[in-house]
ZADO-1210 file (C-alpha; in nm, 4 decimals, padded with zeros to 6 digits):
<atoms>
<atom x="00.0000" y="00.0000" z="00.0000" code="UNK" pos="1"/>
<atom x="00.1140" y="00.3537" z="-00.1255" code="UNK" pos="2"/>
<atom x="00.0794" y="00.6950" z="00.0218" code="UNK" pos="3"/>
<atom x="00.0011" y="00.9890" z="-00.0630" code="UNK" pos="4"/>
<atom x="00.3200" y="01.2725" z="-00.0893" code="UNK" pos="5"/>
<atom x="00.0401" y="01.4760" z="00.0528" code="UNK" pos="6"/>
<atom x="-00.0424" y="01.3148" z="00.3361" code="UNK" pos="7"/>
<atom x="00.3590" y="01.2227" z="00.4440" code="UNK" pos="8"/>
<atom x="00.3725" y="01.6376" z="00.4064" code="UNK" pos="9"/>
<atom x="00.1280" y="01.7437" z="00.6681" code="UNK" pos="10"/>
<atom x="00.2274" y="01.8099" z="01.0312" code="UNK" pos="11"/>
<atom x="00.1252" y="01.6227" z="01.3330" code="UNK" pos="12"/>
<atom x="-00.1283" y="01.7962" z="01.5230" code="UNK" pos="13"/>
<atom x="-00.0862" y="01.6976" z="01.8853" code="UNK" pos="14"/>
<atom x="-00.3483" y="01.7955" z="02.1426" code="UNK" pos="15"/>
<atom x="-00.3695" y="01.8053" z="02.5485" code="UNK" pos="16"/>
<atom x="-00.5934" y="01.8347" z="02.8060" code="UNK" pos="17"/>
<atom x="-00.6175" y="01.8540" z="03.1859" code="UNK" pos="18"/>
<atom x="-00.9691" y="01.7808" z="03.3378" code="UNK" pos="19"/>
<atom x="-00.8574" y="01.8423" z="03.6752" code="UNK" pos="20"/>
<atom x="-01.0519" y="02.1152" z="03.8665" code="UNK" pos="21"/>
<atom x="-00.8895" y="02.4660" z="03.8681" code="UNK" pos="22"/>
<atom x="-00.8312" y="02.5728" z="04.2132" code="UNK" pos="23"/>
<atom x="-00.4648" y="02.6220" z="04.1210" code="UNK" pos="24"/>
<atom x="-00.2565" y="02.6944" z="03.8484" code="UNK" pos="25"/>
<atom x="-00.1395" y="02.3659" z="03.7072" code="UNK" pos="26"/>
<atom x="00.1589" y="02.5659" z="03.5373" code="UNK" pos="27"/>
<atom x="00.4093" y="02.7953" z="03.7704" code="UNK" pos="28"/>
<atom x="00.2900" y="03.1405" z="03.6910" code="UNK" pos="29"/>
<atom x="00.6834" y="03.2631" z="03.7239" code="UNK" pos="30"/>
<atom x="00.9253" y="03.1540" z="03.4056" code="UNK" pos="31"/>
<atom x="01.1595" y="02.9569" z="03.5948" code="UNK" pos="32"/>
<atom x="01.5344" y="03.0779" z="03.5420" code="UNK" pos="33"/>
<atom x="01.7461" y="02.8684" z="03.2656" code="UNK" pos="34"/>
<atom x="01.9587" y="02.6448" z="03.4587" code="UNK" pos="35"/>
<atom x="02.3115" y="02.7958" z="03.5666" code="UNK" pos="36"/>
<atom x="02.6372" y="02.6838" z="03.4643" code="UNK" pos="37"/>
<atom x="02.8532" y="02.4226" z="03.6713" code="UNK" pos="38"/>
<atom x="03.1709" y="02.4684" z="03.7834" code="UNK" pos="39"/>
<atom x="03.4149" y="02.1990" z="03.7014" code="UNK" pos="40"/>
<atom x="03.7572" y="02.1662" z="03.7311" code="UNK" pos="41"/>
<atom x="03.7930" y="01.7979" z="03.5373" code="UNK" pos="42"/>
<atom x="04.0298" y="01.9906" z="03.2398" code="UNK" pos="43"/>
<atom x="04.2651" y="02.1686" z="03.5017" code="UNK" pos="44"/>
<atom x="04.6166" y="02.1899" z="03.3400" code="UNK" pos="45"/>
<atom x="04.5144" y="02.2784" z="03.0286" code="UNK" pos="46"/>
<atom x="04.7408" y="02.5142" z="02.8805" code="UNK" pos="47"/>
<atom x="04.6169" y="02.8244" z="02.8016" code="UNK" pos="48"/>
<atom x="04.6113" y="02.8317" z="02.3557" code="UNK" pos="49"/>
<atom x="04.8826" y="02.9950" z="02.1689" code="UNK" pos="50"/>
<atom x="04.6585" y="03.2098" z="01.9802" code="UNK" pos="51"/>
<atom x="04.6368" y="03.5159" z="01.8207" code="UNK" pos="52"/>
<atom x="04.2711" y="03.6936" z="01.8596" code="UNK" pos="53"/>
<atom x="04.2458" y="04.0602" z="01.7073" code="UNK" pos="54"/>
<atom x="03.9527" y="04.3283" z="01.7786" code="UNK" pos="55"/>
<atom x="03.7558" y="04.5273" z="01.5480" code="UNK" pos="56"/>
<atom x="04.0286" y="04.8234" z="01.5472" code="UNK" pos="57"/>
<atom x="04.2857" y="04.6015" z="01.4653" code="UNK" pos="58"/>
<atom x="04.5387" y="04.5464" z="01.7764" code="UNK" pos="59"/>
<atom x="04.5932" y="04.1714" z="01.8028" code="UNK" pos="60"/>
<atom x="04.6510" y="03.9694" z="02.1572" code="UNK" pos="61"/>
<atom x="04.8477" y="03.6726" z="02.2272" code="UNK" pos="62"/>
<atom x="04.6625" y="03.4359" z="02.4322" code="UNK" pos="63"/>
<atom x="04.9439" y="03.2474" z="02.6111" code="UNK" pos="64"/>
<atom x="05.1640" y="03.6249" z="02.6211" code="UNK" pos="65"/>
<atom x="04.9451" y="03.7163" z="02.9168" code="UNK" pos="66"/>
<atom x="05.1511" y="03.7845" z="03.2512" code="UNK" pos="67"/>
<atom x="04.9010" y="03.6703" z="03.5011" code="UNK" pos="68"/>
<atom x="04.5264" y="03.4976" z="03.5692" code="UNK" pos="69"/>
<atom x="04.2993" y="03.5295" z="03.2856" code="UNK" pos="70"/>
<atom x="03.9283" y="03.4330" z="03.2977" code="UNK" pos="71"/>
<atom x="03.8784" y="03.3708" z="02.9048" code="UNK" pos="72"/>
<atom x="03.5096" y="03.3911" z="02.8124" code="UNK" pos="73"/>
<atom x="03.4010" y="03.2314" z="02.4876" code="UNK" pos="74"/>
<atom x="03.0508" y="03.4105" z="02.4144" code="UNK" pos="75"/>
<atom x="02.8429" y="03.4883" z="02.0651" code="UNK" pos="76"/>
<atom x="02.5411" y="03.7984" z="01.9936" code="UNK" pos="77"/>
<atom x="02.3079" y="03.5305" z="01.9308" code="UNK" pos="78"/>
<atom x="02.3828" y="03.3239" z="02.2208" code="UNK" pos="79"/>
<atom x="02.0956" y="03.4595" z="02.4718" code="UNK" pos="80"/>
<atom x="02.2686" y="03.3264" z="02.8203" code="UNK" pos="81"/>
<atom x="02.5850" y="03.5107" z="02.6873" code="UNK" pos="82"/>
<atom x="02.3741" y="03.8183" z="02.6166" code="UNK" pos="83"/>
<atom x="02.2559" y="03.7630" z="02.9942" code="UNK" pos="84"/>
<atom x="02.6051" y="03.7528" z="03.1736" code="UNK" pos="85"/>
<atom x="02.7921" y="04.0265" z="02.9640" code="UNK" pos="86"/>
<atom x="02.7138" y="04.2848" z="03.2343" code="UNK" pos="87"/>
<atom x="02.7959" y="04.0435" z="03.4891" code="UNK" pos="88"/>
<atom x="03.1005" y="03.9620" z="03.3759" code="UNK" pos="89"/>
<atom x="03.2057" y="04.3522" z="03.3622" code="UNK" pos="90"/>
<atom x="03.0954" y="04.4001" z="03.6664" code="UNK" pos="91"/>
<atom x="03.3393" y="04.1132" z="03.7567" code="UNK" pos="92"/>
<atom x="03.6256" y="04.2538" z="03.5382" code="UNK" pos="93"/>
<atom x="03.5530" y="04.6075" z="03.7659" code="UNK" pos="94"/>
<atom x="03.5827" y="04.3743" z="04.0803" code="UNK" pos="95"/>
<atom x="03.8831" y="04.1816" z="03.9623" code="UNK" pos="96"/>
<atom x="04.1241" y="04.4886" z="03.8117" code="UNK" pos="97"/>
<atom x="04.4631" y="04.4500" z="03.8436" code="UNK" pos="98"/>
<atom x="04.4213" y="04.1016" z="03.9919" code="UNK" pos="99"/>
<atom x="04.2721" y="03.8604" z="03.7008" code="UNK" pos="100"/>
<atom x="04.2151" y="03.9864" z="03.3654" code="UNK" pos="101"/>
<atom x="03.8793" y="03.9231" z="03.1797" code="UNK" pos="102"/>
<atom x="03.8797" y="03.8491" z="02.8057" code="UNK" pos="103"/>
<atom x="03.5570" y="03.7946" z="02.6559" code="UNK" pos="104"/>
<atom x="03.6323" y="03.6265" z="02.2938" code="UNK" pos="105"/>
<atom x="03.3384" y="03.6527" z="02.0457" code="UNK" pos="106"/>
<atom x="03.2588" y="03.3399" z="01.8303" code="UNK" pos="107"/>
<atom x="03.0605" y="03.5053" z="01.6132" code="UNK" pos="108"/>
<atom x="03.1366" y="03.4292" z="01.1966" code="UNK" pos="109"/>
<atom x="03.0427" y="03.7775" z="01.1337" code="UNK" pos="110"/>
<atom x="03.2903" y="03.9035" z="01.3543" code="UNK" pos="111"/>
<atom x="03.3592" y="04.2873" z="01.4406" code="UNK" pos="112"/>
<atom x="03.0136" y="04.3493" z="01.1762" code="UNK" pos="113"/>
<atom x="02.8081" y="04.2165" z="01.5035" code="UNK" pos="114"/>
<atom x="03.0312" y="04.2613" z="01.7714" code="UNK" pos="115"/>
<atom x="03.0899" y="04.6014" z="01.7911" code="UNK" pos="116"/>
<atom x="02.6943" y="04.7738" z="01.7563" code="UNK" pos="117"/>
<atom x="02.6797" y="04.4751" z="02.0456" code="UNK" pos="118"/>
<atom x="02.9562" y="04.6668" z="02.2412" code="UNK" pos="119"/>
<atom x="02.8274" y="04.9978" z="02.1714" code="UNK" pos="120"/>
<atom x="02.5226" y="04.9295" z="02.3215" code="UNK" pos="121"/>
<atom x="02.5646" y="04.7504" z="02.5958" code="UNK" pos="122"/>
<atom x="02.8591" y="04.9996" z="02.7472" code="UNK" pos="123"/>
<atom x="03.0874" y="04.7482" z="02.8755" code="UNK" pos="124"/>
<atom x="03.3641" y="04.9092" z="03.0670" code="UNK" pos="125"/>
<atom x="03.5792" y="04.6952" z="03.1606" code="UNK" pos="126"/>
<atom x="03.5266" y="04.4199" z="02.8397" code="UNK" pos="127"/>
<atom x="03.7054" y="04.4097" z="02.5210" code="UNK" pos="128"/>
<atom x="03.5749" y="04.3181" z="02.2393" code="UNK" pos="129"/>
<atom x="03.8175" y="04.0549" z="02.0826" code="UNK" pos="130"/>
<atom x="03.6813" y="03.8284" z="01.7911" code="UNK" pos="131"/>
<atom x="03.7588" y="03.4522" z="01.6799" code="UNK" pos="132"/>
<atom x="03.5288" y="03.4912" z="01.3767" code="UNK" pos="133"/>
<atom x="03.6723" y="03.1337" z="01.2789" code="UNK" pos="134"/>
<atom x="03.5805" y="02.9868" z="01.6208" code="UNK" pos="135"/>
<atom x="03.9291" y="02.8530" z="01.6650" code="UNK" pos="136"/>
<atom x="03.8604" y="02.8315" z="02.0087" code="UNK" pos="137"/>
<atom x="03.5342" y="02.6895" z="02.0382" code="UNK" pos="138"/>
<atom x="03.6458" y="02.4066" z="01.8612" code="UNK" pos="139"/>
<atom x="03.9601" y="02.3580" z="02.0890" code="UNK" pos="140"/>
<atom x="03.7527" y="02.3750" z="02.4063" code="UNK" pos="141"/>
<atom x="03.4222" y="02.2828" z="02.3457" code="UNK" pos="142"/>
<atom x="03.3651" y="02.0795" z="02.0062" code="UNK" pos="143"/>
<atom x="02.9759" y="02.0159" z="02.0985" code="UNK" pos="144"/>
<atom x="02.9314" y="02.4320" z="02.1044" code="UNK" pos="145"/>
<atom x="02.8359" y="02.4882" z="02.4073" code="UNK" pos="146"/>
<atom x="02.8536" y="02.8463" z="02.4953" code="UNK" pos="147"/>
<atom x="02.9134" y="03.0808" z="02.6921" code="UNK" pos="148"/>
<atom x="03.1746" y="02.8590" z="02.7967" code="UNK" pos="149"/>
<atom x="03.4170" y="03.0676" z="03.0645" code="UNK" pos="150"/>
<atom x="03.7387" y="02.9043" z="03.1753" code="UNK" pos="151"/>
<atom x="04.0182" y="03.0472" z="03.4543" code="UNK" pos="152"/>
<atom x="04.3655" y="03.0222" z="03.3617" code="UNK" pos="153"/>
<atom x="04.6565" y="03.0927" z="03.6674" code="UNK" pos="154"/>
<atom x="04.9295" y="03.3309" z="03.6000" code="UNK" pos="155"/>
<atom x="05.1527" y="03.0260" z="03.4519" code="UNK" pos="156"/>
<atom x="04.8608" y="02.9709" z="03.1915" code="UNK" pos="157"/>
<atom x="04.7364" y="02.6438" z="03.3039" code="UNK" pos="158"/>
<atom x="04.3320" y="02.6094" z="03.3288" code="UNK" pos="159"/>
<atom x="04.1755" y="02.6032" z="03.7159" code="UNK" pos="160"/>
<atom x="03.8026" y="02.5809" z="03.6422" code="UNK" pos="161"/>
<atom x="03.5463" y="02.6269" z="03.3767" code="UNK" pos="162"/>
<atom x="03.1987" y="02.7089" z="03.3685" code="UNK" pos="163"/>
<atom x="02.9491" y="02.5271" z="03.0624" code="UNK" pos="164"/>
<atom x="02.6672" y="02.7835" z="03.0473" code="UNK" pos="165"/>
<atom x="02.5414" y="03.0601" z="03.1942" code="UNK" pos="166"/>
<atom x="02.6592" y="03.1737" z="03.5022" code="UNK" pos="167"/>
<atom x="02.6158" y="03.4598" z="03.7983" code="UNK" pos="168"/>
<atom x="02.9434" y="03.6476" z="03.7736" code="UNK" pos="169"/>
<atom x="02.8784" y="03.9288" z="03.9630" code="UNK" pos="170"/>
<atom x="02.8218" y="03.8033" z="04.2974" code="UNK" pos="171"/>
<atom x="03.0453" y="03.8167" z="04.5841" code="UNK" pos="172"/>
<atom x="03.0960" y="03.4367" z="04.5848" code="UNK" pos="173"/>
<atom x="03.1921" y="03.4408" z="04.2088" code="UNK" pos="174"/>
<atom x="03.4824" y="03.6872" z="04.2943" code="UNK" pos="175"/>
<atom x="03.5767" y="03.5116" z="04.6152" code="UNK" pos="176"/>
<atom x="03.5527" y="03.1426" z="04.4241" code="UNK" pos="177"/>
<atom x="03.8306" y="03.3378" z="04.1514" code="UNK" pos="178"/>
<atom x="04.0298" y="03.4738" z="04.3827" code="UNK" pos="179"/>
<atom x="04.0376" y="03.1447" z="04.5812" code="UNK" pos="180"/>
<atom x="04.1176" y="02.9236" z="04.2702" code="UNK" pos="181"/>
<atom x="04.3697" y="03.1330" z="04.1881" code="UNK" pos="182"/>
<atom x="04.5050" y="03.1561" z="04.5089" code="UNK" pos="183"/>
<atom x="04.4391" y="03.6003" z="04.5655" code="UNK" pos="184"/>
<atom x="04.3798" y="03.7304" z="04.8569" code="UNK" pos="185"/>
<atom x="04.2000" y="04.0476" z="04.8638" code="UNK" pos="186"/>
</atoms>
């Protein structure tokens, strides 16, 4: 027995009911929160990547030149978590000056043509907008794409922790947990 193109072609309708009395809601009124990022520190020793990133006016930065603690944060414009923690994460870099410095690295193909308008907008003080337009380092660190991906290097360049997802950088535990990987007393 044959069918029809047509029929293969049409879309599932599904339907759903609840004949339960409605004396509550049977759906949280409040959107819960996405789920946070974990910290993990199963890929400490990594060595921080001998790359070269650039930003949209040009200057380049060596990755693995840096002469102490980084906290490298692999983000993208369409990435809405990574949207989310951008402020955050400034608010961080503002807590952190002069002790660990915070590199946000765009993944985003379009590069400085999204980035910056991004930048401009959101008034990040204390970010720079550097751009791996190739995603170099998305594939070296996370090959299933998961971003924002955030990882803490020491001031020899080896990896501490990283954080898969979304994550509340700008709480006073956030800057004592850096400080404490890294060994800082403030």
């Amino acid at each position: 027995m044959s069918r029809s193109p047509l029929i293969l072609a049409l879309p599932l309708l599904l339907l759903a009911g609840c004949d339960r009395a409605a004396e509550a809601p049977a759906q949280p009124v409040e959107t819960p929160q996405a789920a946070a990022g974990v910290v993990t520190r199963q890929f400490a020793g990594t060595p921080i990547p001998a790359m070269q990133l650039s930003d949209p006016a040009g200057r380049s930065l060596d990755l693995a030149a840096q002469d102490g603690p980084v906290l490298l944060n692999l983000w993208a414009t369409w990435c809405a978590p990574c949207v989310k923690e951008m402020p955050a994460l400034d608010a961080l870099a503002a807590d952190l000056e002069g002790e660990v410095r915070v590199i946000t690295v765009s993944q985003d193909i379009r590069g400085a043509e999204v980035v910056e308008p991004f930048f401009a907008k959101g008034g990040y003080a204390r970010l720079e907008p550097w751009l791996d337009p190739d995603t170099q380092l998305s594939a070296q660190f996370t090959p299933e794409g998961v971003l924002p991906l955030t990882i803490l290097f020491d001031a020899g360049g080896k990896e501490v922790l990283r954080v898969a997802g979304g994550y509340a950088w700008d709480t006073p535990q956030t800057g004592a947990l850096v400080r404490e990987a890294i060994n800082l007393r403030k």
